[in-house]
N, CA, C and O atoms as a GROMACS GRO file, in nm:
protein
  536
    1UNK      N    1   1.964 -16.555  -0.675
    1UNK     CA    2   2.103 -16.518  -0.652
    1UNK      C    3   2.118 -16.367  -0.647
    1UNK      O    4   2.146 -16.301  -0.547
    2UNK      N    5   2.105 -16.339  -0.723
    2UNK     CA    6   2.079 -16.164  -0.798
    2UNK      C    7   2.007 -16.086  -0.628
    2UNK      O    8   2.068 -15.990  -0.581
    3UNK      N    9   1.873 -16.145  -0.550
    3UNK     CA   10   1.838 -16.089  -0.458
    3UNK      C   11   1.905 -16.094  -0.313
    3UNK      O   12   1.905 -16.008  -0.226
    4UNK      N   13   1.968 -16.234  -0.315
    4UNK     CA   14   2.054 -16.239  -0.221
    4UNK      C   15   2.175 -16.192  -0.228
    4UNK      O   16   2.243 -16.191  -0.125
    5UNK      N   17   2.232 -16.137  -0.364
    5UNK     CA   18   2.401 -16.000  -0.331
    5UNK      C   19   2.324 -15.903  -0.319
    5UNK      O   20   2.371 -15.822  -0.239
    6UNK      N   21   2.182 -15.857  -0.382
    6UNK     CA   22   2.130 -15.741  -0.352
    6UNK      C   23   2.131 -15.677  -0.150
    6UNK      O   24   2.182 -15.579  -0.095
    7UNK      N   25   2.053 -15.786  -0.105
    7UNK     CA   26   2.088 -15.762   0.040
    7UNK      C   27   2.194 -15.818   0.124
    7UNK      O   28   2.175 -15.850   0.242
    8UNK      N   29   2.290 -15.827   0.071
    8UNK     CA   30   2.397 -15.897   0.126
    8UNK      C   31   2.484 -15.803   0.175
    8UNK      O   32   2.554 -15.830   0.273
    9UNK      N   33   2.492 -15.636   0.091
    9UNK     CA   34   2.558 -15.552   0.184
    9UNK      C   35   2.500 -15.518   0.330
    9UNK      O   36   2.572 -15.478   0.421
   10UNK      N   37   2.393 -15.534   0.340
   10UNK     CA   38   2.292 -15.449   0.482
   10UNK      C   39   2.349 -15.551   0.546
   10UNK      O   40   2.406 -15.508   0.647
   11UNK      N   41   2.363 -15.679   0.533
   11UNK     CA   42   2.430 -15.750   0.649
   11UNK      C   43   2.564 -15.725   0.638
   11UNK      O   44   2.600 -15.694   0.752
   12UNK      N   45   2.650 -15.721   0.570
   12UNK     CA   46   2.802 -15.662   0.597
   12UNK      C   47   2.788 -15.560   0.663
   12UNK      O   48   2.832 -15.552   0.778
   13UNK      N   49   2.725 -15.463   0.605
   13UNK     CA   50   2.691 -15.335   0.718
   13UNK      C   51   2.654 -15.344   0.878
   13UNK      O   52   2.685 -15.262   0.963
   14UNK      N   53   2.575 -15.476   0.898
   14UNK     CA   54   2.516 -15.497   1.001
   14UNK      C   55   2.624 -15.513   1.095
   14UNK      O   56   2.639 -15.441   1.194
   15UNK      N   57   2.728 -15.648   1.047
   15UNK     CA   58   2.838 -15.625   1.068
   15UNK      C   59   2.943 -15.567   1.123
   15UNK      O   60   3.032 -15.616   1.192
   16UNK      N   61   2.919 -15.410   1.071
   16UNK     CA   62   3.020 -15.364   1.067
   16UNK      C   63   3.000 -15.272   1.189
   16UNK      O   64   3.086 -15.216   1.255
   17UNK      N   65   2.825 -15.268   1.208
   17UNK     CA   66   2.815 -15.191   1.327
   17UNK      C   67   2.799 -15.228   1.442
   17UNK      O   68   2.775 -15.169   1.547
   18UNK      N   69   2.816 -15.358   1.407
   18UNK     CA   70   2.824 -15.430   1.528
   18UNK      C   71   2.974 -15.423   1.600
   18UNK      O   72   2.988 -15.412   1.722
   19UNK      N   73   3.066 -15.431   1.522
   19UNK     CA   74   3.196 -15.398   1.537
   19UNK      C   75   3.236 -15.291   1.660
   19UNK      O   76   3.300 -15.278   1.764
   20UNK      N   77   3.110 -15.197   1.524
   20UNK     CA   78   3.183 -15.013   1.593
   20UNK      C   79   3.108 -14.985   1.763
   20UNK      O   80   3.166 -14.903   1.833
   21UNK      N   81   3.012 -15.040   1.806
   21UNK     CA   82   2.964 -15.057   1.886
   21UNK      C   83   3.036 -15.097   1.986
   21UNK      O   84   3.010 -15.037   2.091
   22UNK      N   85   3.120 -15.180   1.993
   22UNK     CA   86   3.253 -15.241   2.080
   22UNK      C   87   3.309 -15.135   2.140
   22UNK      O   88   3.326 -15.037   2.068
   23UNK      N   89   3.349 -15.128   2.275
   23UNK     CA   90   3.455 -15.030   2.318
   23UNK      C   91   3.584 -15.008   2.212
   23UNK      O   92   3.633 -15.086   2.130
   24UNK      N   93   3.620 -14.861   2.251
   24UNK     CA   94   3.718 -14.842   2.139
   24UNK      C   95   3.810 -14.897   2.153
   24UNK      O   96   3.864 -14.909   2.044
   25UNK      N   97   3.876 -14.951   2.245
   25UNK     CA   98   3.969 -15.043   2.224
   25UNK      C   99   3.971 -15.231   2.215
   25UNK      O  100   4.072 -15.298   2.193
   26UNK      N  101   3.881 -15.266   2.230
   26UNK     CA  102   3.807 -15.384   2.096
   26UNK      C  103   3.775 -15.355   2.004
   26UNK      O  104   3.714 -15.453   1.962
   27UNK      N  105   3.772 -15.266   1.919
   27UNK     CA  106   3.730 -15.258   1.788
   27UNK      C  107   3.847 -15.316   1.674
   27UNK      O  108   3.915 -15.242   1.602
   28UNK      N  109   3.850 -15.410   1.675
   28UNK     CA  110   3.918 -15.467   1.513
   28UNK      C  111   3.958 -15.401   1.388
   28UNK      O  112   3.882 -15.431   1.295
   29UNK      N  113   4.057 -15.319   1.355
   29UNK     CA  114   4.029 -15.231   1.261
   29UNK      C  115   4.062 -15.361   1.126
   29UNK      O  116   4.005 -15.350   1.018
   30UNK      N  117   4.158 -15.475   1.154
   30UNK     CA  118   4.144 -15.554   1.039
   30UNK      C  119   4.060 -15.582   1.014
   30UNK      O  120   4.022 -15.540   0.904
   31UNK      N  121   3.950 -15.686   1.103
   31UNK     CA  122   3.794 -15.715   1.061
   31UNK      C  123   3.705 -15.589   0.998
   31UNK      O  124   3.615 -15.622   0.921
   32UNK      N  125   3.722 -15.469   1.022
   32UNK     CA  126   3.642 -15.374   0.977
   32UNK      C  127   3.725 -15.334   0.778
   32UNK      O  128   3.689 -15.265   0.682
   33UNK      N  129   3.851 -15.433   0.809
   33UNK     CA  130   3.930 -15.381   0.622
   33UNK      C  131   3.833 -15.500   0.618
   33UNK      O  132   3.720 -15.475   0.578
   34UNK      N  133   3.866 -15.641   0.659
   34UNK     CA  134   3.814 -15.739   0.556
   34UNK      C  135   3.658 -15.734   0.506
   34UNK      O  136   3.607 -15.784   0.406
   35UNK      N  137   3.595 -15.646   0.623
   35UNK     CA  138   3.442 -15.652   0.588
   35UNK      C  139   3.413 -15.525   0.487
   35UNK      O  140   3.301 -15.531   0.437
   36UNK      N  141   3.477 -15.430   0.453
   36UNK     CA  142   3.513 -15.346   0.353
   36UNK      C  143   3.518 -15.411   0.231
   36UNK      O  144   3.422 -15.408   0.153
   37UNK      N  145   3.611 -15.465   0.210
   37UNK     CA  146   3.677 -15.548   0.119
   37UNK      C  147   3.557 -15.660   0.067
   37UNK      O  148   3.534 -15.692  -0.050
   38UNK      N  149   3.490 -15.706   0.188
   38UNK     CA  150   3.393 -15.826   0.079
   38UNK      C  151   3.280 -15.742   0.096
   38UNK      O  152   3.172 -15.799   0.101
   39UNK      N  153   3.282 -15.625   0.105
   39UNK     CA  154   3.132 -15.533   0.057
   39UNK      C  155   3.161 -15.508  -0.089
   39UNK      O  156   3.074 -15.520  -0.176
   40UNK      N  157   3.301 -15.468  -0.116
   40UNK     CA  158   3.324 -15.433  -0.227
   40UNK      C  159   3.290 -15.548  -0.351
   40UNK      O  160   3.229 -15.526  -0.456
   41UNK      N  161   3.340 -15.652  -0.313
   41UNK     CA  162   3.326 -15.765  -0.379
   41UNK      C  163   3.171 -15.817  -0.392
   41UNK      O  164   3.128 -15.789  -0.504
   42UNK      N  165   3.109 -15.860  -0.341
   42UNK     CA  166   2.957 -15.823  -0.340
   42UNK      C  167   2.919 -15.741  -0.430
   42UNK      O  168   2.868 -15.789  -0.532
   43UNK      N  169   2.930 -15.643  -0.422
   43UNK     CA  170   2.861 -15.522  -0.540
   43UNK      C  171   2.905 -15.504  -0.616
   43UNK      O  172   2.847 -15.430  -0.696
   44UNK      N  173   3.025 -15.550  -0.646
   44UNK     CA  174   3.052 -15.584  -0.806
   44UNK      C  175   3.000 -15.686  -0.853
   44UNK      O  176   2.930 -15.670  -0.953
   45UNK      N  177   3.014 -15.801  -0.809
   45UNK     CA  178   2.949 -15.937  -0.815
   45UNK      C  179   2.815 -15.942  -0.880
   45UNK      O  180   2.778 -15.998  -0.983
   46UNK      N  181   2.711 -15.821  -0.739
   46UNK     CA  182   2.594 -15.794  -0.752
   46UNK      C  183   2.599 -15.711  -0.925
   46UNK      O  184   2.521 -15.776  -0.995
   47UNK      N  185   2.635 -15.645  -0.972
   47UNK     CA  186   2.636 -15.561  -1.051
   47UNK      C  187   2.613 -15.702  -1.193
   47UNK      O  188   2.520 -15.728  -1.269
   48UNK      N  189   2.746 -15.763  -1.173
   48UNK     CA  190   2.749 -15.849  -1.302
   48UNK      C  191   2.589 -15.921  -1.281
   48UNK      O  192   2.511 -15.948  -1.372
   49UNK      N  193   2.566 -15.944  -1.121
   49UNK     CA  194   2.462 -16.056  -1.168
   49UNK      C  195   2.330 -16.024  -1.198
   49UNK      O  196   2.248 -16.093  -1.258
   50UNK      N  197   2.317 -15.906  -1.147
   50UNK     CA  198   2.213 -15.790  -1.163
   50UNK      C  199   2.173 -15.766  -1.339
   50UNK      O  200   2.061 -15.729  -1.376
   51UNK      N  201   2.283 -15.793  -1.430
   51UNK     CA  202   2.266 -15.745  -1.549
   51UNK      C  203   2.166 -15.851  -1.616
   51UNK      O  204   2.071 -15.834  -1.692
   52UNK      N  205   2.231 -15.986  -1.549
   52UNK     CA  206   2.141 -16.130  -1.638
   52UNK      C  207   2.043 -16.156  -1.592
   52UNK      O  208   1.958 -16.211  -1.661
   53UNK      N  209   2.009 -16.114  -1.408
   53UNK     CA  210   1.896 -16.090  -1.388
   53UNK      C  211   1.772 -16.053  -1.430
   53UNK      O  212   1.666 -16.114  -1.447
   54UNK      N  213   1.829 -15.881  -1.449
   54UNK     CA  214   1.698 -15.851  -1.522
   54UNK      C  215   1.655 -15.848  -1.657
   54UNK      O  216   1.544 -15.830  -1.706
   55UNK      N  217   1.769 -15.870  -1.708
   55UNK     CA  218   1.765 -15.874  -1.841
   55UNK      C  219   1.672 -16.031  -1.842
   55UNK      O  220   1.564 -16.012  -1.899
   56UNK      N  221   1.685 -16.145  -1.805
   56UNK     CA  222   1.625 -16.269  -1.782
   56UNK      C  223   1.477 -16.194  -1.716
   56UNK      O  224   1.372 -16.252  -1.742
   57UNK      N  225   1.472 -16.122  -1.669
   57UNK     CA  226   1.324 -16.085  -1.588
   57UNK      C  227   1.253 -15.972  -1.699
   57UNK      O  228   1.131 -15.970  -1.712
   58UNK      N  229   1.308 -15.914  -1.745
   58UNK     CA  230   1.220 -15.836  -1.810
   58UNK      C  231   1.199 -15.906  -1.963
   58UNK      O  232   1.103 -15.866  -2.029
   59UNK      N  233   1.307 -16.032  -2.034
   59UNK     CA  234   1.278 -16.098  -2.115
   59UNK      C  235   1.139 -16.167  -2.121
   59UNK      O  236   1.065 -16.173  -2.218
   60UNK      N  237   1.114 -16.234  -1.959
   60UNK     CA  238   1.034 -16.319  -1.955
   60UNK      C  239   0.904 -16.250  -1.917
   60UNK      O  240   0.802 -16.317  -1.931
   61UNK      N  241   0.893 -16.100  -1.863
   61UNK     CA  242   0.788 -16.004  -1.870
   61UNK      C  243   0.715 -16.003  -1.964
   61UNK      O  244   0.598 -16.039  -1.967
   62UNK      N  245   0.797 -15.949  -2.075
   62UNK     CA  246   0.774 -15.918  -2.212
   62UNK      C  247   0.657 -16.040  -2.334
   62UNK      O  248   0.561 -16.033  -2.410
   63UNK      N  249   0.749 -16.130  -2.282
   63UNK     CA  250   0.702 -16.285  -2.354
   63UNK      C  251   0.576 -16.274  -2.268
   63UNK      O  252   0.474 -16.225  -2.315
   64UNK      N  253   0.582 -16.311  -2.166
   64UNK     CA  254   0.412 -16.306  -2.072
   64UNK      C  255   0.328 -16.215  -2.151
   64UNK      O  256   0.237 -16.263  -2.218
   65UNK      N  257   0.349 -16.088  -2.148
   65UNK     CA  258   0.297 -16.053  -2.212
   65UNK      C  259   0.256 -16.046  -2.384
   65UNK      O  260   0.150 -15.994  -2.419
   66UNK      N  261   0.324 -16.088  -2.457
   66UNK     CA  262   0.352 -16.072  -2.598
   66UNK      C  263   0.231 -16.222  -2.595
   66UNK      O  264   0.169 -16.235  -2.700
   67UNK      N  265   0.216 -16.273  -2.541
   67UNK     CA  266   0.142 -16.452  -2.497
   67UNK      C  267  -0.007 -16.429  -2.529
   67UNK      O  268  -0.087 -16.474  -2.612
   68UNK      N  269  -0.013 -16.294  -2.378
   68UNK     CA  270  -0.164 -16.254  -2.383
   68UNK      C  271  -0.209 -16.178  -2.478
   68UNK      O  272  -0.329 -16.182  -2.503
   69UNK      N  273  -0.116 -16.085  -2.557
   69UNK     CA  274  -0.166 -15.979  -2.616
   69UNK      C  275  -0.223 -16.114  -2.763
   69UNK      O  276  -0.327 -16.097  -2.826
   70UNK      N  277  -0.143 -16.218  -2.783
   70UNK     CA  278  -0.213 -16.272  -2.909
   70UNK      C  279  -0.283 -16.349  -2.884
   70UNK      O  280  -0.363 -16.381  -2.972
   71UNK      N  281  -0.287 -16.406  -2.773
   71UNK     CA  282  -0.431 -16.431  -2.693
   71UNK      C  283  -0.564 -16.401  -2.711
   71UNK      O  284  -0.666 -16.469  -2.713
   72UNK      N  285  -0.526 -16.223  -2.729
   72UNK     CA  286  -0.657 -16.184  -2.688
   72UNK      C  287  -0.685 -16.101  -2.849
   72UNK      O  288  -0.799 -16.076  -2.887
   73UNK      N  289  -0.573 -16.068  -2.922
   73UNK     CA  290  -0.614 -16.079  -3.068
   73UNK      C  291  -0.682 -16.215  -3.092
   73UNK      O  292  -0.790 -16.212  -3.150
   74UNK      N  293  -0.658 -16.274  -3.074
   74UNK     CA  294  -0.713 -16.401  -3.147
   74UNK      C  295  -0.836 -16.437  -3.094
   74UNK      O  296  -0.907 -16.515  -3.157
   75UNK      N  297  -0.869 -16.393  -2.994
   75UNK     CA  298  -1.010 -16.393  -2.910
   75UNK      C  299  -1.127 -16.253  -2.958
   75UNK      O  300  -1.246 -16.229  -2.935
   76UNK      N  301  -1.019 -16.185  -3.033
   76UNK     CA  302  -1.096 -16.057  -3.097
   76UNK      C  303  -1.139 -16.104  -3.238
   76UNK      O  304  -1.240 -16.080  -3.304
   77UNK      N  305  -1.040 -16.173  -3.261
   77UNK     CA  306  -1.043 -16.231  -3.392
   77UNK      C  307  -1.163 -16.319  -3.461
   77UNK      O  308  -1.203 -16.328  -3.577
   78UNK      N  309  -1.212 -16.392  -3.311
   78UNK     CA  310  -1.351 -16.509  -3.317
   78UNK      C  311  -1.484 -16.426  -3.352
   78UNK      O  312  -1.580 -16.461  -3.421
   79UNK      N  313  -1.456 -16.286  -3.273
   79UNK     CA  314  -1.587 -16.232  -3.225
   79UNK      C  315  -1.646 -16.201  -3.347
   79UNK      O  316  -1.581 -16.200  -3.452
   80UNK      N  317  -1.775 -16.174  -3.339
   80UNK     CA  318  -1.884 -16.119  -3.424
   80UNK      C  319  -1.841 -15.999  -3.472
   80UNK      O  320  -1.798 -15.920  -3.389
   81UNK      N  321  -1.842 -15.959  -3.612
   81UNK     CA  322  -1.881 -15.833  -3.677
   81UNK      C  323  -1.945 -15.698  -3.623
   81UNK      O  324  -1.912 -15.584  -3.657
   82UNK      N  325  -2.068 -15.743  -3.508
   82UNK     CA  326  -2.173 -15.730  -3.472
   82UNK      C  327  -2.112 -15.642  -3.327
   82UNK      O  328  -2.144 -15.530  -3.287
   83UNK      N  329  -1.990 -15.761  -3.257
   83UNK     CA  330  -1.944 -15.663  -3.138
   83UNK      C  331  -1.860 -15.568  -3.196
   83UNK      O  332  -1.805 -15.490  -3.119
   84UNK      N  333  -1.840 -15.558  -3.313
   84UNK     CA  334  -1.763 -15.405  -3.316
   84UNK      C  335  -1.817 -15.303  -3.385
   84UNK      O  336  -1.762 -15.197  -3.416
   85UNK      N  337  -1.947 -15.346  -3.414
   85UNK     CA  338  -1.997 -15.258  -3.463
   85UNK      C  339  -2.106 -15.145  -3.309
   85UNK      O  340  -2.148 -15.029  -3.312
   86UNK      N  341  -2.111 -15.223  -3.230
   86UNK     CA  342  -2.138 -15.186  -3.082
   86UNK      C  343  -2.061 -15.119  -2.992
   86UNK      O  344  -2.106 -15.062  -2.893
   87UNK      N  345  -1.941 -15.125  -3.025
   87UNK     CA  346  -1.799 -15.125  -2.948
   87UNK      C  347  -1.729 -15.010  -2.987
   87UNK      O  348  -1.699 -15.028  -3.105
   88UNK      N  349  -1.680 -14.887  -2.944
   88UNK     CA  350  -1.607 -14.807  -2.996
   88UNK      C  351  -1.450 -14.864  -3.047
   88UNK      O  352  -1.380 -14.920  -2.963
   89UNK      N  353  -1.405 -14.848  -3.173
   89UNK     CA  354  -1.273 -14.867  -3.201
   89UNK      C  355  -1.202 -14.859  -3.092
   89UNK      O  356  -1.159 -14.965  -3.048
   90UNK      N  357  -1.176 -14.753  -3.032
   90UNK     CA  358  -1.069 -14.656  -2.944
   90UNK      C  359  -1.084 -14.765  -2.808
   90UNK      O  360  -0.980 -14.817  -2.766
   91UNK      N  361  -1.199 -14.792  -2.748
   91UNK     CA  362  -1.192 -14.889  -2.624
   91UNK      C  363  -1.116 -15.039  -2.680
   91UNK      O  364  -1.068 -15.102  -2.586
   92UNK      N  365  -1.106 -15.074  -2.754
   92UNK     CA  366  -1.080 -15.210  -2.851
   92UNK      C  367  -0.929 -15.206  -2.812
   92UNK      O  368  -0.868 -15.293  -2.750
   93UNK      N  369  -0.879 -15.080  -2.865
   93UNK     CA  370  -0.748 -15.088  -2.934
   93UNK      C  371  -0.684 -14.992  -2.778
   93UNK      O  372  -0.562 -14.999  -2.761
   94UNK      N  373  -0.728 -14.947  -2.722
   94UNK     CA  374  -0.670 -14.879  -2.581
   94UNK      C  375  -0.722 -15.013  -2.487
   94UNK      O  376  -0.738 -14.968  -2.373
   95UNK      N  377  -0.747 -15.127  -2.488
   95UNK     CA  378  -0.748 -15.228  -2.419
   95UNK      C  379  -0.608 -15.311  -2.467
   95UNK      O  380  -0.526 -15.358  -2.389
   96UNK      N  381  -0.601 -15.315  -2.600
   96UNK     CA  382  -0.466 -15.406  -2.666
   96UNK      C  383  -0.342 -15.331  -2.650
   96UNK      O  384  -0.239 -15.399  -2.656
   97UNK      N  385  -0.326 -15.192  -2.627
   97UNK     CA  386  -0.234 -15.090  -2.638
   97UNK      C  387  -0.238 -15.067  -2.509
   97UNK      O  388  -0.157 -15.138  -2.449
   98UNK      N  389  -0.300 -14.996  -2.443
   98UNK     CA  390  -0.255 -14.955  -2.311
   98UNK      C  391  -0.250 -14.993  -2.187
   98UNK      O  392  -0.174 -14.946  -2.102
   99UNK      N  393  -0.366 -15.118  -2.161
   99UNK     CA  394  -0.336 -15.222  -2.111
   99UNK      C  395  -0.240 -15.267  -2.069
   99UNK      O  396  -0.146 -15.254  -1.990
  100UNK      N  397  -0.291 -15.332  -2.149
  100UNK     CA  398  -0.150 -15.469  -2.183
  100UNK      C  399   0.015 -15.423  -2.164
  100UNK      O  400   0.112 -15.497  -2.143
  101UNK      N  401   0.010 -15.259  -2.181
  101UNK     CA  402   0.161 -15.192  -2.174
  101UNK      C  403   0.142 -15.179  -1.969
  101UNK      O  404   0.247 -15.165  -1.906
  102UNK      N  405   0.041 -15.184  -1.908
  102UNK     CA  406   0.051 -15.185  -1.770
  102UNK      C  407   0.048 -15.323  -1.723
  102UNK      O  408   0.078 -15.351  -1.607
  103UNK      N  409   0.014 -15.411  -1.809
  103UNK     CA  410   0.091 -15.561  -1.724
  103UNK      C  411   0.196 -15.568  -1.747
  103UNK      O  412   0.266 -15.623  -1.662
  104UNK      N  413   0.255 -15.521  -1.860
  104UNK     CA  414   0.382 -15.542  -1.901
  104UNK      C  415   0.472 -15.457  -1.782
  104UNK      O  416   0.575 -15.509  -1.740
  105UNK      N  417   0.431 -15.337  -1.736
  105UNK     CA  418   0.528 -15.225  -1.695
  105UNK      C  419   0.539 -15.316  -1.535
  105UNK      O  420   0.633 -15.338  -1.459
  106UNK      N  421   0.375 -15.360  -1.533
  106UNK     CA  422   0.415 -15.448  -1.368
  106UNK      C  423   0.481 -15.560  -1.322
  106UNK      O  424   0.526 -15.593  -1.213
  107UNK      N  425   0.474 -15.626  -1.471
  107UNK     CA  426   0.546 -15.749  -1.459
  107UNK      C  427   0.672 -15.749  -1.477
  107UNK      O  428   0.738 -15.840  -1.426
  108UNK      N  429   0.738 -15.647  -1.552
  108UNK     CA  430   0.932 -15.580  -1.606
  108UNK      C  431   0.986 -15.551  -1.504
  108UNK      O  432   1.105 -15.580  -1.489
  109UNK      N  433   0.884 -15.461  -1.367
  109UNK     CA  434   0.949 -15.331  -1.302
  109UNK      C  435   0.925 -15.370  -1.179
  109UNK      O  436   1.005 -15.421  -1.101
  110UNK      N  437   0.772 -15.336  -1.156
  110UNK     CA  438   0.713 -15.377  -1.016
  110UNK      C  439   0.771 -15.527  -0.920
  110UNK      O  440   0.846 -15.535  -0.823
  111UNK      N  441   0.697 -15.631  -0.997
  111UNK     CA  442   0.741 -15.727  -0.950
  111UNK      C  443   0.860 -15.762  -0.926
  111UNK      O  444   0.870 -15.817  -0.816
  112UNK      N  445   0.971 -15.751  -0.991
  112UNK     CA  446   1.067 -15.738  -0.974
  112UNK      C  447   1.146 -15.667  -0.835
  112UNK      O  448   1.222 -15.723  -0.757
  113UNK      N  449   1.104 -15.539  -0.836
  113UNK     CA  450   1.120 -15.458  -0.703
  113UNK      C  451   1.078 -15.471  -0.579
  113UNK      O  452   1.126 -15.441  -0.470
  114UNK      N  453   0.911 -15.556  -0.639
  114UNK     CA  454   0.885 -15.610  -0.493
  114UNK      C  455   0.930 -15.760  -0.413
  114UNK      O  456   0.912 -15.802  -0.298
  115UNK      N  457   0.984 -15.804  -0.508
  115UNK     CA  458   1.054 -15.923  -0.461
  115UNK      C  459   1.185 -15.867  -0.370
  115UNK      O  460   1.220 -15.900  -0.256
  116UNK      N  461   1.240 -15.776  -0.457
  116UNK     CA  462   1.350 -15.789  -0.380
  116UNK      C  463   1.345 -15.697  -0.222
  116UNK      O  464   1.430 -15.718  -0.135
  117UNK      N  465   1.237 -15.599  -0.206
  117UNK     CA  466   1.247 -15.542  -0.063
  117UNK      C  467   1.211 -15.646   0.016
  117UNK      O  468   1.236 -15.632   0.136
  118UNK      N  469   1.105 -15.851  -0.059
  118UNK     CA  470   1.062 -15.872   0.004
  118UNK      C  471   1.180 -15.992   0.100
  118UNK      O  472   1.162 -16.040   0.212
  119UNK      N  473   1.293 -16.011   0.010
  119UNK     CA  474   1.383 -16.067   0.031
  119UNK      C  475   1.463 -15.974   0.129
  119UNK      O  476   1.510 -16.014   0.235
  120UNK      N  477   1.472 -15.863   0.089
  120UNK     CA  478   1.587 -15.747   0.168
  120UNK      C  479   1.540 -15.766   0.304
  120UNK      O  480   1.607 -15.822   0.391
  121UNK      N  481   1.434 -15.723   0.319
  121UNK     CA  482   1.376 -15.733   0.445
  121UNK      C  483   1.357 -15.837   0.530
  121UNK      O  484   1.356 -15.819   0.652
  122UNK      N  485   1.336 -15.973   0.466
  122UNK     CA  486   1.380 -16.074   0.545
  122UNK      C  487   1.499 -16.072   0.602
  122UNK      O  488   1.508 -16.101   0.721
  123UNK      N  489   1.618 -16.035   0.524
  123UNK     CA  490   1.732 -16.067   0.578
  123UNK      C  491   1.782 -15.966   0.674
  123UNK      O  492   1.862 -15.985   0.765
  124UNK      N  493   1.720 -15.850   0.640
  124UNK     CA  494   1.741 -15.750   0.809
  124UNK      C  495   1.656 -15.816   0.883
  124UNK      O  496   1.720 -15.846   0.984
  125UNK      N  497   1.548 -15.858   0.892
  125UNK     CA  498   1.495 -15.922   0.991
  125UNK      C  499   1.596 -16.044   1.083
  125UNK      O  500   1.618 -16.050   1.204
  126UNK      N  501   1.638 -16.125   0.980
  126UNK     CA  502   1.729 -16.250   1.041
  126UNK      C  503   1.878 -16.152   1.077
  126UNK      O  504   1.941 -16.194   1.174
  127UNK      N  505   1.911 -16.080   1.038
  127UNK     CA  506   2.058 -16.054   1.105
  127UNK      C  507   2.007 -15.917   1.235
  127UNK      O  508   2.095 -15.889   1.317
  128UNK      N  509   1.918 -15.866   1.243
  128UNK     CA  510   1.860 -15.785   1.391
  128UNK      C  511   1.919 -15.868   1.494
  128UNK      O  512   1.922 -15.990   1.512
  129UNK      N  513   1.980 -15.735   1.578
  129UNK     CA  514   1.985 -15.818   1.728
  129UNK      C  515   2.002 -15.720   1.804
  129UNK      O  516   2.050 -15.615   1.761
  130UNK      N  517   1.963 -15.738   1.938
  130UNK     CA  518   1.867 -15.675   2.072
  130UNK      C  519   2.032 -15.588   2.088
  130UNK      O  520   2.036 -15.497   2.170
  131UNK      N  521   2.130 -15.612   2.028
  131UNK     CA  522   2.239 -15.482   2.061
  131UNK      C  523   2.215 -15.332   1.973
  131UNK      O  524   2.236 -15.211   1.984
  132UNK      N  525   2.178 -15.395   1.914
  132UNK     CA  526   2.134 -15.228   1.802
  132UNK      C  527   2.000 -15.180   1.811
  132UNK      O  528   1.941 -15.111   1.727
  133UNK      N  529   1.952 -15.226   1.931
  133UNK     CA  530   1.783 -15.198   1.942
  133UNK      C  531   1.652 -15.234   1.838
  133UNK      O  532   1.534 -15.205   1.853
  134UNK      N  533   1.716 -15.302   1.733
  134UNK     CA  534   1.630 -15.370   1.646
  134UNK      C  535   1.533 -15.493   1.620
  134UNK      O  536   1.476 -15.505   1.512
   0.00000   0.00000   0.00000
């Protein structure tokens, strides 16, 4: 939901230039208020839904990660005496620490962002047409 108000203005926009494109005396100036008007509405919309979005997306980041990190304590946990005595501390604990903070940052941020150009871009794709040279 959240990705579809995200690109939902570029098609109002699309819209709108499709409008302005019209000789100046076809141009609709009501259709150009009402398509104003539900841009506005949209991005507020987008705004509220945007909040539970990510807040729901970076919740469920977090947990993914919080999953693996005791995962892999507990997989540290099995090992031999023997591998850490082989093993520098610092590689151990910059695998559990810094890591794990870059799946986390890709799974909160990235993914997230790339979904949505991958959605945005579909939908300029579907509203293009051979009047705007696109």
């Amino acid at each position: 939901m959240h990705l579809m108000l995200r690109g939902a203005p570029a098609g109002i926009l699309f819209l709108v230039v499709l409008e302005l494109l019209r000789p100046r005396e076809a141009v609709d100036v009501a259709r150009l208020a009402v398509l104003s008007a539900l841009m506005a509405v949209v991005m507020v919309a987008d705004l509220f839904v945007a909040v539970r979005a990510h807040v729901r997306g970076y919740i469920s980041a977090y947990s993914l990660a919080t999953a693996a990190r005791l995962r892999l304590g507990d997989h540290l946990r099995r090992l031999s005496l023997g591998f850490f005595k082989k093993r520098d501390p610092g590689d151990i604990s910059a695998l559990l620490l810094q890591d794990m903070a870059k799946v986390e940052s890709i799974f909160g941020h990235f993914f997230l962002d790339a979904m949505a150009c991958l959605v945005l871009s579909a939908m300029m794709c579907a509203f293009s047409s051979p009047r705007t040279g696109a």
